[in-house]
ZALOKOL-600451 format. One line per 5 residues: number of its first residue (from 1); their letters; for each residue z, y, x of N, C-alpha, C, O. Coordinates in Angstrom, 1 decimal. Each point is the difference from the previous one (the first is absolute). Example, Ala and Ser with C-alpha at 12.3 -4.5 7.8 and 13.67 -1.06 7.14 Angstrom:
BEGIN
1) as) 7.8/-5.7/13.2/0.0/1.2/-0.9/0.0/1.2/0.9/0.7/0.0/1.0  -1.4/1.1/-1.4/0.0/1.1/0.9/0.8/1.1/-0.8/0.1/1.1/0.5
***
This chain:
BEGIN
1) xxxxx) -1.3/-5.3/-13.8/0.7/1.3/0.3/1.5/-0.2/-0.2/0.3/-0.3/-1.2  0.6/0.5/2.2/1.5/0.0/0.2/0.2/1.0/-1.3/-0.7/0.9/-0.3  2.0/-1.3/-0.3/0.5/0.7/-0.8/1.4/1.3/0.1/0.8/0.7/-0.7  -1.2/-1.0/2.3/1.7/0.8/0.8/-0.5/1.0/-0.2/0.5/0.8/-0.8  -1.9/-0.4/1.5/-0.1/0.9/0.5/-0.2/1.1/-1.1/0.2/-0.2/-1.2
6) xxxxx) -0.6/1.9/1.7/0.5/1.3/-0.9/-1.1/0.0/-0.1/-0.1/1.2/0.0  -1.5/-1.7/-0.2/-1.1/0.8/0.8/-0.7/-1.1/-0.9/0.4/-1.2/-0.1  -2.0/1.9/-0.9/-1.1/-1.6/-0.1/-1.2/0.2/1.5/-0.9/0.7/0.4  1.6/-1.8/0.0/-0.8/-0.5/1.5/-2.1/0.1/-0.4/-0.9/0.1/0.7  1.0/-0.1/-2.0/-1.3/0.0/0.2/-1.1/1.1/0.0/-1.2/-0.1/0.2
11) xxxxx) 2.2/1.4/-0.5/-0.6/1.3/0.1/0.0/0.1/1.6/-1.0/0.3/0.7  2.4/-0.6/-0.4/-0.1/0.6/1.3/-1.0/-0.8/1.2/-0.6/0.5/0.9  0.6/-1.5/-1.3/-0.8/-1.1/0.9/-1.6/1.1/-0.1/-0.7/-0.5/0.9  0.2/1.2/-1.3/-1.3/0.4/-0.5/0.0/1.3/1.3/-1.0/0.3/0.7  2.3/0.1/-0.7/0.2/1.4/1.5/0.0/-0.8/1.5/0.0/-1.2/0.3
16) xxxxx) 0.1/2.4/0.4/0.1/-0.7/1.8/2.0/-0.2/-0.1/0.7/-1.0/0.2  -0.5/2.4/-0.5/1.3/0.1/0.2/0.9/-1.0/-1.1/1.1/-0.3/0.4  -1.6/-0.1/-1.6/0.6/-0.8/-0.7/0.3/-1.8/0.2/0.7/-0.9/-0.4  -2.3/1.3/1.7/0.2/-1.5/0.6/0.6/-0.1/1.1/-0.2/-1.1/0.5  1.0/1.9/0.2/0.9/0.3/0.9/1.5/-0.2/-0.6/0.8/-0.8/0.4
21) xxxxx) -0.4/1.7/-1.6/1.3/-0.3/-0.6/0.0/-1.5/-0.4/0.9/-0.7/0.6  -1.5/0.1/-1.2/-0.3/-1.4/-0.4/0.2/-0.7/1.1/1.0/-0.7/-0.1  -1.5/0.5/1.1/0.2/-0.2/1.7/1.1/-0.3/0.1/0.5/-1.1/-0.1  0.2/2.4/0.2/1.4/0.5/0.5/1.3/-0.9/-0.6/1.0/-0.4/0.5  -1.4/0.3/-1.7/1.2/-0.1/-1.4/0.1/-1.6/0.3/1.1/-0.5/0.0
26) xxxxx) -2.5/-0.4/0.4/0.1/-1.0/0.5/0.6/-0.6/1.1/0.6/-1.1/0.1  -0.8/2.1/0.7/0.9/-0.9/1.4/1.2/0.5/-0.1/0.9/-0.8/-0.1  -0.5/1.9/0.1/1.5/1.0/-0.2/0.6/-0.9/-1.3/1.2/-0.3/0.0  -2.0/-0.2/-1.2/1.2/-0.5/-1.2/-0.7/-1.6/-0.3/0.4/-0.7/-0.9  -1.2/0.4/1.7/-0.3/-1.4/0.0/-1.1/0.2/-1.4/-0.3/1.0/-0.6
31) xxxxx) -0.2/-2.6/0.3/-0.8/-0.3/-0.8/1.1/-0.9/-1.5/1.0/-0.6/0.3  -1.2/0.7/-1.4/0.6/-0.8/-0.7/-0.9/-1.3/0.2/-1.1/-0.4/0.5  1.8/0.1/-1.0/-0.2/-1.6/0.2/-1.3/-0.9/-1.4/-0.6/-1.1/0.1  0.5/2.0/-1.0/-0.7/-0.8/-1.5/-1.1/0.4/0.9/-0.7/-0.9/0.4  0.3/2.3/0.0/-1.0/0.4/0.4/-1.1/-0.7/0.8/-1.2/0.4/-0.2
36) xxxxx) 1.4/-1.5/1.1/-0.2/-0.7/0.9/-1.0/0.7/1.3/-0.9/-0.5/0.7  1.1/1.3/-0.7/-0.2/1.2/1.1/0.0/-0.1/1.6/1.0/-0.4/0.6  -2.1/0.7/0.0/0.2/-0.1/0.9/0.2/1.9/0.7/0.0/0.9/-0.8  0.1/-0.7/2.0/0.1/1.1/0.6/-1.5/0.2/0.6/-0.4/-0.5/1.1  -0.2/1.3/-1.8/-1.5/0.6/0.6/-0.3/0.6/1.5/-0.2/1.2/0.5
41) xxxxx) 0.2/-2.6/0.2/-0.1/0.5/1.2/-1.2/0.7/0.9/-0.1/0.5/1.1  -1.0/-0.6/-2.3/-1.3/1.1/0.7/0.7/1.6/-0.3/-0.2/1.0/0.7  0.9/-1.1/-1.7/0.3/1.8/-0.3/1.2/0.0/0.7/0.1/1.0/0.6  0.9/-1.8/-0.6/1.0/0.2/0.7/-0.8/0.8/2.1/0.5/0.9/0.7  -1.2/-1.3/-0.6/-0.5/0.1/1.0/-0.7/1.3/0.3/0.3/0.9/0.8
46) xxxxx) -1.6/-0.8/-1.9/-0.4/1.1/-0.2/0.5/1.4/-0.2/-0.5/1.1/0.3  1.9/-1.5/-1.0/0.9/1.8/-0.3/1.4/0.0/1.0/0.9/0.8/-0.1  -0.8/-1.7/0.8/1.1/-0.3/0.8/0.5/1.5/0.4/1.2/0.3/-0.1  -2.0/0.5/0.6/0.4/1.3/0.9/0.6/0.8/-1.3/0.6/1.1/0.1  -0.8/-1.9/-1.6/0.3/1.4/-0.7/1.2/-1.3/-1.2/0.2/0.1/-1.2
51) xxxxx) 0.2/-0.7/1.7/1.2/-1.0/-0.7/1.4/0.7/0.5/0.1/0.2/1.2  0.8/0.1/-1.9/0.9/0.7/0.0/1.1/-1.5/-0.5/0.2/-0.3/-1.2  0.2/-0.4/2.2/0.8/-1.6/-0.1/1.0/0.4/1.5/-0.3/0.7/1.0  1.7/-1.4/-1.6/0.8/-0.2/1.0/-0.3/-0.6/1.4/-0.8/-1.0/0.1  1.5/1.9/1.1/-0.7/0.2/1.1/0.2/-1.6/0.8/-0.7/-0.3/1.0
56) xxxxx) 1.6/-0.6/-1.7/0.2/-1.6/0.3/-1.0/-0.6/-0.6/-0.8/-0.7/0.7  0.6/1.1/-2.0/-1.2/-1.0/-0.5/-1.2/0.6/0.8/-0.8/-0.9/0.1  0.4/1.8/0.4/-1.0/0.6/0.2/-0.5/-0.7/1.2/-1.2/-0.2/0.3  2.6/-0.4/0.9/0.3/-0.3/0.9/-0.8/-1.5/-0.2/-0.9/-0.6/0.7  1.6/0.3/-2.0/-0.3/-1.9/0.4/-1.4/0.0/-0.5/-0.8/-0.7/0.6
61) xxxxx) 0.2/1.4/-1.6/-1.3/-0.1/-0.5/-0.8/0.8/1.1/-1.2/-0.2/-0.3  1.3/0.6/1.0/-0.8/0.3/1.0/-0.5/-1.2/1.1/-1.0/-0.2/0.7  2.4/-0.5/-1.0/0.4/-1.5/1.2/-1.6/-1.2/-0.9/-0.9/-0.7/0.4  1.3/1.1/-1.6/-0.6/-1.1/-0.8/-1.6/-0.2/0.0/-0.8/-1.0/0.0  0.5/2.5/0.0/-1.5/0.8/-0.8/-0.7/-0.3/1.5/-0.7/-1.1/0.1
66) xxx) 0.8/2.1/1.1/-0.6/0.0/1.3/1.3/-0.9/1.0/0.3/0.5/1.1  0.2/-1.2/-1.3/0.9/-1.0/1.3/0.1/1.0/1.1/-0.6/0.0/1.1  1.3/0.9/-1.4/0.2/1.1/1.3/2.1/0.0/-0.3/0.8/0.6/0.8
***
């Protein structure tokens, strides 16, 4: 568990919406690095319509996720 962050990831990980901010905080502020983390690309996928991420990143991860 990153030590930046304001939040313990592991309550919120247990909600829909806490696994959406978790989501978000990831692509919008990156992953630390101790963590060895990858980016959850089944939920990234799953809550996509409800990820609130910059409209460039949103752009290239769209490019990445479905090659459109």
């Amino acid at each position: 568990m990153t030590h930046l962050w304001d939040y313990d990831q592991k309550k919120l990980e247990k909600s829909k919406e806490g696994k959406i901010k978790i989501i978000e905080r990831m692509i919008n502020f990156g992953i630390y690095p101790s963590d060895k983390k990858k980016l959850p690309v089944k939920l990234i996928k799953k809550y996509w319509s409800k990820l609130k991420i910059d409209p460039s990143r949103r752009k290239f991860l769209n490019f990445i996720l479905w090659e459109k």
